[in-house]
Structure formats: C-alpha cells, structure tokens
N, C-alpha and C positions, 0 to 999 in steps of 0.2 A: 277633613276629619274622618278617621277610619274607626273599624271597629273594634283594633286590635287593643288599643287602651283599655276596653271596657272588659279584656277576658280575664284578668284578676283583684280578684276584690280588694288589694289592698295599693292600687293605682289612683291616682286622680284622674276625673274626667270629666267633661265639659256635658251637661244637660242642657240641652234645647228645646224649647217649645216656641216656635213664631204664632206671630200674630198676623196671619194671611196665609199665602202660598205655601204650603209644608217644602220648602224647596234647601233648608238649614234644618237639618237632623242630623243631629251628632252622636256619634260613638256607637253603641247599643241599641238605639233610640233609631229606628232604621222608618222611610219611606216607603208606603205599597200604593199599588193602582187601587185597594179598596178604602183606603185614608181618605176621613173629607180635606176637603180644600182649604177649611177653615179651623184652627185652635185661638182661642180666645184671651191667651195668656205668653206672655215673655218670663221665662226662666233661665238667667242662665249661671252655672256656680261651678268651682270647684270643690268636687265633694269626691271622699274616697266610697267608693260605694259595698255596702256587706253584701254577703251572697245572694240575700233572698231579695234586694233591691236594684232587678235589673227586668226594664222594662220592655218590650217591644211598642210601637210607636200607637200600635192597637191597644196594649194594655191602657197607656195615658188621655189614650181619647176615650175610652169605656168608663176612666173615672170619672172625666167632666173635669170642667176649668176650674171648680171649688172642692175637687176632693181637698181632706185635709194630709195625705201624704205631696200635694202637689205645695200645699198653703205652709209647710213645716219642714218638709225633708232636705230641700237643696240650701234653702236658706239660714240654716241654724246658726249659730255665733263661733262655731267650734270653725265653718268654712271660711277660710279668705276668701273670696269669690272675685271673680271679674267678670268682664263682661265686655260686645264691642261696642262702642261709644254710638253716640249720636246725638242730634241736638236738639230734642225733644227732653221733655220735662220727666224726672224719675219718679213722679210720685211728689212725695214730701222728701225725698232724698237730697242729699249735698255729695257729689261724686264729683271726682277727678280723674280726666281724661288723660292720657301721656302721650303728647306730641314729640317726644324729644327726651332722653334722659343719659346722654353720653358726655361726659366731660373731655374738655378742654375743645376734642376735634370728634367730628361725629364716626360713628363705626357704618361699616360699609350698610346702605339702604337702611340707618339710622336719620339720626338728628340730634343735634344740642340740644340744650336746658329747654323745656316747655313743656308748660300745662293749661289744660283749660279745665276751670273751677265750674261746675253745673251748677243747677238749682232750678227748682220750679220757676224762679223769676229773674236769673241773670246768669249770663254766660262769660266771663271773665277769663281775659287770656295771661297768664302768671308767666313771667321771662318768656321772651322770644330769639332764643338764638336758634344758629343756622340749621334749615333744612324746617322747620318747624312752619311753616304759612304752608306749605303740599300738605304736610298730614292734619294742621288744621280744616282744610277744604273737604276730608273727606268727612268731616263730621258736620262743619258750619260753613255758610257763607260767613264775607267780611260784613256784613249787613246783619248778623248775628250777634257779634261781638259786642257786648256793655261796657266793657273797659278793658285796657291791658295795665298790668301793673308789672314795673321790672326792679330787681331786688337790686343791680348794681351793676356797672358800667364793665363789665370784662367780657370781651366777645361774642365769647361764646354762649353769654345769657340775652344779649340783647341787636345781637349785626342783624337779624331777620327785619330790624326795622323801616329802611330805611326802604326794603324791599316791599314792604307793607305799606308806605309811604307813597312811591309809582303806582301799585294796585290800585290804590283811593282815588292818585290823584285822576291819573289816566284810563281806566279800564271798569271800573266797580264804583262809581262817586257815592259818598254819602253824609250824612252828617259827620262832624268830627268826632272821634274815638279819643272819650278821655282816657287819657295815660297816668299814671303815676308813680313816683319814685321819688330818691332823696333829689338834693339838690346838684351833687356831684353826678349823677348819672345824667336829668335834665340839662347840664352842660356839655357831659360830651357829643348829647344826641342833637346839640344846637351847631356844634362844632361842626358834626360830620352834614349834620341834612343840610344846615342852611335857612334863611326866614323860611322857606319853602313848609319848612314843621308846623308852620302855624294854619297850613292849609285843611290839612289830613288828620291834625291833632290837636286838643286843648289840653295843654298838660298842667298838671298839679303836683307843688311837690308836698311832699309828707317826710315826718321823723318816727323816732321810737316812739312818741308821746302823741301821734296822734290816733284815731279813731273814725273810719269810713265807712257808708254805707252804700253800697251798689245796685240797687235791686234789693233781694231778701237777704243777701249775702251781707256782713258784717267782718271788716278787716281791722287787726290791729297788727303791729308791728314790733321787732326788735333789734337794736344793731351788735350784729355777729362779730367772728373775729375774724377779721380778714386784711386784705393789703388793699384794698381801697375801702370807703365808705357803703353797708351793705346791709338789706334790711332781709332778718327771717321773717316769717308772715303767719298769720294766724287768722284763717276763716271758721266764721261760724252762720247757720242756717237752725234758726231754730236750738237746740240743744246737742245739734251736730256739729263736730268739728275736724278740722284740718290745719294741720301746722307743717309748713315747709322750712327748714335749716338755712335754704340757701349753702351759700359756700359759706365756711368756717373752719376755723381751727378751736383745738378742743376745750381754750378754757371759756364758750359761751357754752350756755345753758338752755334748757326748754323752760327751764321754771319761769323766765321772762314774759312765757307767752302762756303759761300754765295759768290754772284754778283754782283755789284750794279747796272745792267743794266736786270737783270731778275732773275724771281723767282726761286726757288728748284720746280723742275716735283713733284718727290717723296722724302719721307722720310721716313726710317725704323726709327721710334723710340723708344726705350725701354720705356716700363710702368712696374717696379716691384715690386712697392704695393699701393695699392689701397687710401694710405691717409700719409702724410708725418709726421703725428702724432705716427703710429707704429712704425717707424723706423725712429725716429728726425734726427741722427745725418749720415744715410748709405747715401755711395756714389752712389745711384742708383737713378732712375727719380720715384715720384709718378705718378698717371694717371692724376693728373690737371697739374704738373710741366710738361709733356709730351706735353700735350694741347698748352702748356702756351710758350714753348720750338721751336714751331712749327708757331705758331701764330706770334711770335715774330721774326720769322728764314725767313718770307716772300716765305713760304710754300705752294704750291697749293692742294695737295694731301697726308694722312699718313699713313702709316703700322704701329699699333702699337702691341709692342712685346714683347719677355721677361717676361711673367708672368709663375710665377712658379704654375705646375699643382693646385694648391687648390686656387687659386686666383679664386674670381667672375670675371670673362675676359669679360662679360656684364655691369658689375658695371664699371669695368676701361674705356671702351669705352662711357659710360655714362658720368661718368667724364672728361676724355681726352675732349669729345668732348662740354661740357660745356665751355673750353677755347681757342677753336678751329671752325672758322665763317665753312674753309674748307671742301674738304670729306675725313673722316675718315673710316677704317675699323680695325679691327684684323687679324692679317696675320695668314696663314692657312696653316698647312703642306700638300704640293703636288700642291698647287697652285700659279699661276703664274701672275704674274700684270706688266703692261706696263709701263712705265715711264711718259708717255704723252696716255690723251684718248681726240683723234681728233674726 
C-alpha cells in the first residue's frame, strides 16, 4: 500500500493503525525510526478523506488510542469499510470473511462460492466450493470451524468438501464438523464421499422452516429459485444481520428472510451476468435484478457476487447500483466486511 492514494481528497483509502509492530501503515499514514513500537488500536475503513483529514503516523500517535477523531472518523455509517479478516473475535461484531466469490469456475488466484460468518462466539463456514479451504487457512485453522452450512449441491458451492474430508481424516483430526443443508445436497455429498462422511462430519439436514443456533449466531432459511433444491440464509448476532441469496433466479425474494420491524445490515447478492437479455430464461440474478432484489428487500448495505471471471465486475456494480439508493460494493477475496458500520 502506497502513498499515492492518499494525494487527493476525494480518493478512497485504507487507514491503518496495528496493534503491535507499526510494520502495516498504509497510504498517508507513513512509518518512522521515532514511532513507538506499540499502537493500541485496530482501524481499518474505507473512507474518502477531506483535505484537512490527513495524518502523518506521528500525528495518530500524539492523539492516543481514544482521541475522539480516532473513535468517529473512519468508522462512520456513510463508509463501507473492510478490513483483512482473521479469526479472533470483532468485538460484539457479526462479519463476513470472503473465501471465494466467483461463479461457476474460479478466476485466476480466485476461488468459488465461500464465506466464513464471524462472531465473538462462532466461526461458521457458509458453501465451500473450490479453491476456498487455502484462503480459509489464512485466516482459521480447521479446528476453528463451528460448523459449515452449504446452500445446495452445484459444484462450485460445495466440491471443496470432500477435500476437507482428507484434511480431518488424515493430517488435522478433530471432532466432527456439523454440516448442514437440505436433504438433496446431504445426498450428493453421501454419493461422492462415501460412509467415509460419517468420519469428518455429522450432518444435519434443515428446510425453509427451520431455525438454528450455532454459537451466538442464529440461522434461518429460504428456498430460492433455482434448478436444484437451494437454501438462501439469514444470520443474525445480536441485532446484527446477514442475508446471503445464494444462487437464484429473480422471482424469489428477500422479504422471505426479512423483518418487518427492521432492515437487512447486509446482503451477499449474486449478480451473474451483466443483462438478462444474455441469458432470458437462467435461474441466476442479472446486475439490475440484483439491484432491484436488494432495493426491494429493505436492504441497508450489498456484497455483490458471483460473477464468473470474464464478466466486467465494473459494469455489474454499475448496474446493480443504478437500482439500488444504498451502499454497494463487490466482494473481494480475503476481505472482510462487518454487518453494521456504526
């Protein structure tokens, strides 16, 4: 991370402040031999910075770890923020890590569908397709993981399995990792692993009607429209919440998984192609029906996801965001987003 972001004010840039070694100092925010060794606070956001809001890494240490420009400024409601992930506790946060967000087949030094759900008290791994257990390890061991839940049986949300499966059995043993999903998914993963599943995994299966708790985390469900049997998801942590679409086509709804006394925090939603003219009749969302999907869903915040590497992912957020008053982004493998930005 250079400095050259930080030279006009009306850029996004990434604030840093570690908690240890000053050795991650980003943009403006610069490293000196007279810096102490130690900052007492983690910040990190995207925020567009005004003129007069630009520090040297001596200014931020002269305020202290409770100035109130440190306690207000990056994290205000107006930033999306992200941040890099890890497998420590955010506070009273509910965040979502992005192991994976390419559809169908991964983009180069990508990964398919996958998330891991945080919380102060459960780590949950949401679809596991391919390329997604490498970028989980940079944030968790498999001895981290509370459960994995997979929304429906198409490859590229859930082939990491099986690979997950040899890790447990052979290399990393541990108790078994409840799994959950419908009852059609639980089939094909019996097909392909073999009894051997009963080793590495207890699984459970769930429908739209039922209701789970993981840790502090709290899942419900809803079945989308898709070409096999497929559940969108909805976590909550406290008054936080997260709603993923899964794969769908446009005539399912958020309201399924909505509240009528408060909005969706966030929403992972698929966008995978760019106009619903290419593909009239696919059970997949375009980038305006995504928009439109979100808008409609009484949405605060979106991830939107699921574009297959040759897709303009500029163009979809273009669009997406044409039907959408909200703040929108494209989710980004190894980065992490909070559910609510106070």
């Amino acid at each position: 991370m250079g400095s050259s972001s930080a030279a006009r004010s009306d850029e996004a840039c990434t604030c840093v402040v570690v908690d240890g070694p000053h050795d991650c100092i980003a943009n403006s925010v610069r490293a000196t031999s007279a810096a102490p060794a130690r900052v007492s606070r983690i910040i990190m956001a995207f925020v567009t910075l005004p003129p007069l809001l630009k520090f040297t890494l001596e200014d931020l240490l002269a305020m202290g770890a409770h100035h109130p420009i440190l306690d207000t400024w990056p994290l205000s409601r107006q930033h999306f923020y992200r941040s890099e992930p890890s497998c420590g506790t955010l506070g009273e946060m509910l965040a979502v890590s992005i192991l994976g967000c390419s559809g169908s087949y991964a983009a180069a030094g990508g990964a398919c569908t996958g998330y891991l759900m945080q919380s102060p008290r459960a780590n949950v791994w949401l679809d596991a397709g391919p390329g997604t257990l490498a970028n989980l390890q940079t944030i968790c061991r498999l001895a981290d993981i509370d459960a994995i839940v997979l929304t429906h049986a198409h490859p590229d949300h859930w082939l990491e399995l099986p690979v997950v499966a040899n890790a447990i059995q052979w290399y990393e043993p541990r108790d078994p990792v409840p799994v959950y999903s419908n009852a059609h998914m639980a089939q094909r993963a019996r097909d392909l692993i073999g009894p051997d599943i009963d080793g590495p995994f207890t699984w459970h299966i769930v429908d739209s009607t039922d209701q789970i708790t993981i840790g502090d985390q709290r899942w419900s469900f809803a079945d989308t429209d898709h070409y096999v049997p497929t559940l969108a998801t909805r976590t909550d942590v406290g008054r936080e919440t997260i709603v993923f679409s899964s794969d769908t086509g446009p005539s399912f709804s958020l309201a399924s998984l909505a509240q009528p006394d408060r909005p969706i925090d966030l929403a992972i939603i698929e966008s995978t192609f760019l106009e619903r003219s290419e593909h009239p009749g696919a059970l997949h969302l375009s980038a305006d029906e995504a928009g439109q999907m979100a808008s409609q869903g009484n949405v605060l915040r979106v991830l939107l996801t699921h574009q297959a590497p040759l897709e303009d992912r500029a163009a979809h957020l273009a669009k997406a965001s044409a039907n959408f008053s909200g703040q929108i982004v494209l989710a980004e493998v190894g980065q992490q987003y909070p559910a609510t930005v106070t």
